[in-house]
C-alpha positions as CSV (number, residue, x, y, z in Angstrom):
1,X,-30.8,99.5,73.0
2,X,-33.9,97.3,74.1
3,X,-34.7,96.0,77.5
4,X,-34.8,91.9,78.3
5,X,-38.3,92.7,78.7
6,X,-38.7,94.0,75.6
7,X,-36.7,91.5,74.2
8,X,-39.0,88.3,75.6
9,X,-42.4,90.3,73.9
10,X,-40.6,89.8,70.3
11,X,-40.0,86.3,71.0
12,X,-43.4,85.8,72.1
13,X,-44.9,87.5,69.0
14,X,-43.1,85.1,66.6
15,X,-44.7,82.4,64.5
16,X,-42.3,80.4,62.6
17,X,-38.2,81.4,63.8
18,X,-35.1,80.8,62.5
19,X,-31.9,80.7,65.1
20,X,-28.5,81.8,63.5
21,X,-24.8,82.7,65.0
22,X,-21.7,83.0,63.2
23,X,-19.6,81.8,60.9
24,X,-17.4,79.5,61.9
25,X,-19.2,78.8,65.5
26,X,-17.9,78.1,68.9
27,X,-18.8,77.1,71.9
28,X,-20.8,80.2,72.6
29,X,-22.4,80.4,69.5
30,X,-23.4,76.6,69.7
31,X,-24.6,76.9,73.0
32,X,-26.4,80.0,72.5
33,X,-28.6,79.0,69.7
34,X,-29.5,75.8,71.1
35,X,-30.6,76.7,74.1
36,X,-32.5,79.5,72.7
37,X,-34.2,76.8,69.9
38,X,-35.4,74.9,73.3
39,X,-37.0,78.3,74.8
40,X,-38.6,79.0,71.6
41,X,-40.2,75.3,71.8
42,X,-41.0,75.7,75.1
43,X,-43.5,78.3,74.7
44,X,-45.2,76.8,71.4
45,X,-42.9,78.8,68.5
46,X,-41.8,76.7,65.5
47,X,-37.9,77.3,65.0
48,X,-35.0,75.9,63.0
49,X,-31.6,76.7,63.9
50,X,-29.6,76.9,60.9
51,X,-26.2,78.3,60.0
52,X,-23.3,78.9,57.2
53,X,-20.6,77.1,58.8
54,X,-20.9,73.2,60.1
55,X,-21.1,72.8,63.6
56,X,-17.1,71.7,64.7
57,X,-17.6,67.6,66.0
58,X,-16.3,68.6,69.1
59,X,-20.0,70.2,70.2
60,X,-21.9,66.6,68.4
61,X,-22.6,65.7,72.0
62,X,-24.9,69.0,72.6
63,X,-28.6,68.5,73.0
64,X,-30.7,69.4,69.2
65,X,-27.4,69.5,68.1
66,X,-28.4,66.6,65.0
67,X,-31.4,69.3,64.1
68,X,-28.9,72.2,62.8
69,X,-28.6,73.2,59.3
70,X,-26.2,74.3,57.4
71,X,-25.8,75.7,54.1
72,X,-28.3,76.9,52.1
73,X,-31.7,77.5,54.3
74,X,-34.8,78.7,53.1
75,X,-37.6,78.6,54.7
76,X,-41.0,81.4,55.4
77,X,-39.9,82.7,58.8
78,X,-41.7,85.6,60.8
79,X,-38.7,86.2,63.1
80,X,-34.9,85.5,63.4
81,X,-33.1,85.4,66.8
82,X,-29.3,86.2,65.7
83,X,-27.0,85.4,68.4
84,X,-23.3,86.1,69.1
85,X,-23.2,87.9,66.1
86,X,-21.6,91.5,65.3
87,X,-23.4,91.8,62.4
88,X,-25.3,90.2,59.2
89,X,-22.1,90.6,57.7
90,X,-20.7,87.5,60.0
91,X,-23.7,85.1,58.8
92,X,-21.8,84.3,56.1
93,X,-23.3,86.0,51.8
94,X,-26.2,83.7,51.5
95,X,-27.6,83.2,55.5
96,X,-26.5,87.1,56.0
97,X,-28.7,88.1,52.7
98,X,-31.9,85.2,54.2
99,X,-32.0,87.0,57.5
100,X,-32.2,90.8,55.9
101,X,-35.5,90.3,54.4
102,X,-36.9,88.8,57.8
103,X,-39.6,91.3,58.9
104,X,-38.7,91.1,62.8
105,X,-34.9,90.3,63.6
106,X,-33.8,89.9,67.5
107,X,-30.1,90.4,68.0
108,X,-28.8,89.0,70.8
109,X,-24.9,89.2,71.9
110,X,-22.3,90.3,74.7
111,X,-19.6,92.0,72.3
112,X,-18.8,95.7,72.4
113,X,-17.9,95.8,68.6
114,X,-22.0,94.8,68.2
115,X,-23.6,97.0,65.1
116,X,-26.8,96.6,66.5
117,X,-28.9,95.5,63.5
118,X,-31.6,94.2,64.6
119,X,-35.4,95.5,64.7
120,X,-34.5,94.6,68.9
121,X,-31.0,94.7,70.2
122,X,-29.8,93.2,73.4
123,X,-25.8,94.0,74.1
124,X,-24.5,93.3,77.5
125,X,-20.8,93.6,77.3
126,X,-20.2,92.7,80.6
127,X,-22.0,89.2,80.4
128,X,-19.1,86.3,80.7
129,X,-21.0,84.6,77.4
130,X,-24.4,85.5,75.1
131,X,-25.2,81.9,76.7
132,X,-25.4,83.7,80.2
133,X,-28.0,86.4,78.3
134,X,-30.2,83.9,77.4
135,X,-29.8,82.0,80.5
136,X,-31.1,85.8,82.2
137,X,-33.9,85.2,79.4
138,X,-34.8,82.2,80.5
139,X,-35.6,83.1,84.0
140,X,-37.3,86.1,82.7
141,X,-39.6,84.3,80.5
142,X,-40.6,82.0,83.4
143,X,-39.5,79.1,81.3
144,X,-38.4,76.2,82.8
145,X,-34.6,75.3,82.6
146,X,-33.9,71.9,81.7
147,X,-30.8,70.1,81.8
148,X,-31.0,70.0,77.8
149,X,-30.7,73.9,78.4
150,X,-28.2,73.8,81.0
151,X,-25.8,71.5,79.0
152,X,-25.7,73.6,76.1
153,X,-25.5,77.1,78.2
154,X,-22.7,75.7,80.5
155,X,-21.1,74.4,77.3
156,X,-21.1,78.7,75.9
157,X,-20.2,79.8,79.1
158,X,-17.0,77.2,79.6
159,X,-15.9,77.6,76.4
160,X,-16.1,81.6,76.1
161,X,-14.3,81.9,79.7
162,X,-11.4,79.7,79.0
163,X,-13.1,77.5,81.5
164,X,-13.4,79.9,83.8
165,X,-9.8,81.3,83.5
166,X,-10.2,84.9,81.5
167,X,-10.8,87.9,82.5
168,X,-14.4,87.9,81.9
169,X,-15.3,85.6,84.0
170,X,-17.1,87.4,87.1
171,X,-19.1,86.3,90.0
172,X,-22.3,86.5,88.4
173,X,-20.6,83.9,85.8
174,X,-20.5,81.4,88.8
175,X,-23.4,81.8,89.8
176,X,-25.5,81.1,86.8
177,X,-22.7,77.9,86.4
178,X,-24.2,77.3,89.8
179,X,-28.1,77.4,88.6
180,X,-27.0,75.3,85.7
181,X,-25.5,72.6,87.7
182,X,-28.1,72.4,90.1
183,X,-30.1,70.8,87.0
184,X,-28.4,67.8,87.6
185,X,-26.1,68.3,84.1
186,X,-22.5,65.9,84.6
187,X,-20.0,68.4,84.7
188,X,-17.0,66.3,84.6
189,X,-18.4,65.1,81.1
190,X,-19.0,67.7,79.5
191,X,-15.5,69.0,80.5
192,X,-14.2,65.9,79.3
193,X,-16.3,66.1,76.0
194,X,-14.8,69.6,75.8
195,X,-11.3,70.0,76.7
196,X,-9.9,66.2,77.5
197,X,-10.9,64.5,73.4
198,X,-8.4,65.4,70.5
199,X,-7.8,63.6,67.9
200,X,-3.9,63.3,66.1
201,X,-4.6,66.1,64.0
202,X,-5.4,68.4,66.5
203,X,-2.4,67.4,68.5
204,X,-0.3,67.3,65.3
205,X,-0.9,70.6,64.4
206,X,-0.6,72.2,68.4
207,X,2.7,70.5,67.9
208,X,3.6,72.4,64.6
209,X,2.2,75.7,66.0
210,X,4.5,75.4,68.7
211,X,7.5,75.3,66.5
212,X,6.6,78.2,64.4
213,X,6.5,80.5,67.7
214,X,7.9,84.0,67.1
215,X,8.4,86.9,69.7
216,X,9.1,90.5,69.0
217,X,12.2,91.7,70.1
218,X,10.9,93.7,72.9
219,X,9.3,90.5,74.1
220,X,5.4,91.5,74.4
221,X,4.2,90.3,71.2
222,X,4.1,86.9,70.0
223,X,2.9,85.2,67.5
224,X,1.9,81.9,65.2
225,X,1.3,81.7,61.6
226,X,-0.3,78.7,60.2
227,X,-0.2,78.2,56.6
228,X,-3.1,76.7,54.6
229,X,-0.9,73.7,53.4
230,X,-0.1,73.0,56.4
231,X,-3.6,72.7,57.4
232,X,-4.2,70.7,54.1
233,X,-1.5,68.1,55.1
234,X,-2.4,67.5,58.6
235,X,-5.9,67.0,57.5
236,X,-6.5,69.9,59.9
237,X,-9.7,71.8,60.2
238,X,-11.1,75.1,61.3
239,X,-11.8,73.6,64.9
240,X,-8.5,72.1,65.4
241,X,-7.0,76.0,65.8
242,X,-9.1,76.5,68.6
243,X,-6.6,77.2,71.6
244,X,-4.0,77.3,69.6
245,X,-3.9,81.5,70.6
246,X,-3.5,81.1,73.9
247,X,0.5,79.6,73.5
248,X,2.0,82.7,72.6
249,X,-0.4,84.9,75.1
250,X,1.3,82.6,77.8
251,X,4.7,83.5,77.6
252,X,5.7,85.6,80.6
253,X,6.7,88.7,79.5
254,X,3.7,88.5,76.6
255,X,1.0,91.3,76.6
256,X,-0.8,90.8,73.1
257,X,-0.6,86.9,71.6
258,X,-1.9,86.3,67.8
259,X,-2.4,83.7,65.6
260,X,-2.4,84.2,62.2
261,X,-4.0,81.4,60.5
262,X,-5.0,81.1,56.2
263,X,-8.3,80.2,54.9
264,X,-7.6,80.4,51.6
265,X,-4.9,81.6,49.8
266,X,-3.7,85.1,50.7
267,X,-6.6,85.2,53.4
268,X,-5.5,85.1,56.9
269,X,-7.7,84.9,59.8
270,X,-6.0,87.2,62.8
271,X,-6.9,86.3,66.6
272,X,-5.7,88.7,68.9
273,X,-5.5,87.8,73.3
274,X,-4.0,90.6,75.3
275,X,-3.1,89.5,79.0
276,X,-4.0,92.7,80.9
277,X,-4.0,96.2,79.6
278,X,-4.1,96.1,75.6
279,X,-7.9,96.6,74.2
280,X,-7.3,94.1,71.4
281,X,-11.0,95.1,69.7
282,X,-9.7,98.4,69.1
283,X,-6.7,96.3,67.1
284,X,-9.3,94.2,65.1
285,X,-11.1,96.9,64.6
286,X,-8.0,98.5,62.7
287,X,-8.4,95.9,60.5
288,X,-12.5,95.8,59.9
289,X,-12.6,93.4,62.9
290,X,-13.7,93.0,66.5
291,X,-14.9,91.4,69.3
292,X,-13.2,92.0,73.2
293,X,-11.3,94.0,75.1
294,X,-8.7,90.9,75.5
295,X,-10.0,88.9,72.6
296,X,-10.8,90.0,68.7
297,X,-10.3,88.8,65.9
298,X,-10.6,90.3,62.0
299,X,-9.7,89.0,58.6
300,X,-6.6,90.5,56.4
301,X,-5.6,90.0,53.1
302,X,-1.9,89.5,51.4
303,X,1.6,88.0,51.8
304,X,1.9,86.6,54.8
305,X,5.1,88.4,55.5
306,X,3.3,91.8,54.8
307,X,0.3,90.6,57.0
308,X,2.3,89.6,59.8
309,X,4.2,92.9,59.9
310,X,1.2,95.0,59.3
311,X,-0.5,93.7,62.8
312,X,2.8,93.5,64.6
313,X,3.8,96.7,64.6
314,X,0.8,97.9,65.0
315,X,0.6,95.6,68.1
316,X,4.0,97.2,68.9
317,X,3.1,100.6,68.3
318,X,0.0,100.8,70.5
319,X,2.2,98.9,73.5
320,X,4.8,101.6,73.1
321,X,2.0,104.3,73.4
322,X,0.3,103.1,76.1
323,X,3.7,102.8,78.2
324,X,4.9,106.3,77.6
325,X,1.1,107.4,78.4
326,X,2.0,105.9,82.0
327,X,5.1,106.9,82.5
């Protein structure tokens, strides 16, 4: 793996840059590539921030926000910065196949399951966020940190703590919060912007999920499935899931929460929390997925029935192990 150092001199070597994350793109992602457009700027590099997915409207009051693409992008690039990315395959077919032929790629990102792709990889799995990596790269660099910057890195780090409430958040998370705030950035609206504005959709469907809880019968496991149509008939979309995995992970006796959600027909999107123990990107990564230790997530295919019971027990399985390996 590369140094920061190293990873600053293939910044500054760029001409023209394009600035992805991944499909369907949090608050991290967001963030991330933002903030990183506004270094790049900052020390005289041309770059377009583009991805597959549209940006959810919960992040529309984000700095450069307005300037994202997505879609189809095509432009003659010297250098992409991917960040919060496992791999091209998370692009999405046509942004994934756009970024391979891009002589010098920068891969920047805080998740173990990382495939390290790039011509310059930078993996810190014990950063809170990929926003507090670039934050690191902004002091590096000597560039200065903005409150356009701090809104959009505060906004990655928020979001990819739980607001500060996970287990990844560590001292060093704090502190850069600290930094950030120091800018002069208004915390309590952001926060509002973030976690405080749903609209009856959103709250429609949290409502739904609720109802279709389900718990294993040794009571560690829980889970929610959310049908397509269901999506469909709430005029639901992607963003409105968000948080949705964190119900069943709060039931008591609860070790490993999931939400099951379908994309499109026979296509289920898996999210997987664990509360304290279970490494839940060895789960995904059962599956083709990954991500965390306490959060993953992969993609399965088939019934639902059969898709449910396929990550259940094996949810169930590895519980049962790792009791009897402590006993």
């Amino acid at each position: 793996m590369n140094s920061l150092e190293e990873v600053a001199g293939f910044l500054r070597k760029g001409k023209k840059a394009v600035i992805c994350g991944h499909t369907m793109p949090d608050g991290d992602s967001v963030g991330s590539v933002l903030a990183m457009s506004l270094l790049l700027s900052q020390i005289g590099i041309e770059n377009h921030v583009a991805t597959s997915d549209p940006v959810p409207l919960l992040y529309d009051f984000l700095p450069g926000v307005q300037n994202v693409v997505w879609g189809s992008f095509q432009d003659d690039c010297d250098l992409a910065v991917v960040l919060d990315c496992t791999g091209l395959d998370r692009l999405g077919d046509e942004l994934g196949d756009y970024i391979r032929n891009i002589p010098t790629k920068v891969n920047i990102d805080h998740h173990i399951s990382n495939q390290e792709f790039g011509t310059c990889n930078y993996v810190d799995p014990q950063a809170s966020a990929t926003g507090e990596i670039v934050f690191e790269l902004i002091k590096l660099m000597g560039v200065r940190l903005t409150e356009e910057m701090a809104v959009n890195l505060y906004t990655a780090i928020a979001m990819d703590t739980g607001s500060f409430r996970f287990e990844n958040t560590t001292g060093k998370s704090h502190q850069v919060t600290a930094e950030l705030i120091q800018t002069g950035i208004k915390v309590s609206e952001i926060n509002v912007n973030l976690f405080e504005k749903k609209d009856l959709s959103h709250l429609k469907l949290i409502g739904y999920a609720l109802t279709q809880l389900k718990t294993a019968s040794d009571g560690r496991v829980a889970w929610v499935t959310i049908p397509l149509q269901v999506m469909e008939e709430l005029g639901a979309h992607d963003e409105h899931a968000d948080g949705i995995i964190n119900y069943p992970r709060m039931l008591d006796s609860v070790e490993i929460g999931l939400l099951f959600r379908e994309i499109s027909p026979g296509r289920f999107k898996v999210g997987f929390r664990s509360k304290r123990y279970i490494d839940v990107n060895k789960l995904a990564g059962a599956f083709g997925g990954g991500g965390h230790p306490r959060a993953s997530g992969c993609t399965v295919e088939g019934d639902r029935d059969e898709v449910e019971q396929r990550v259940v027990n094996l949810c169930i399985q590895t519980i049962a192990e790792r009791h009897n390996e402590t006993k």
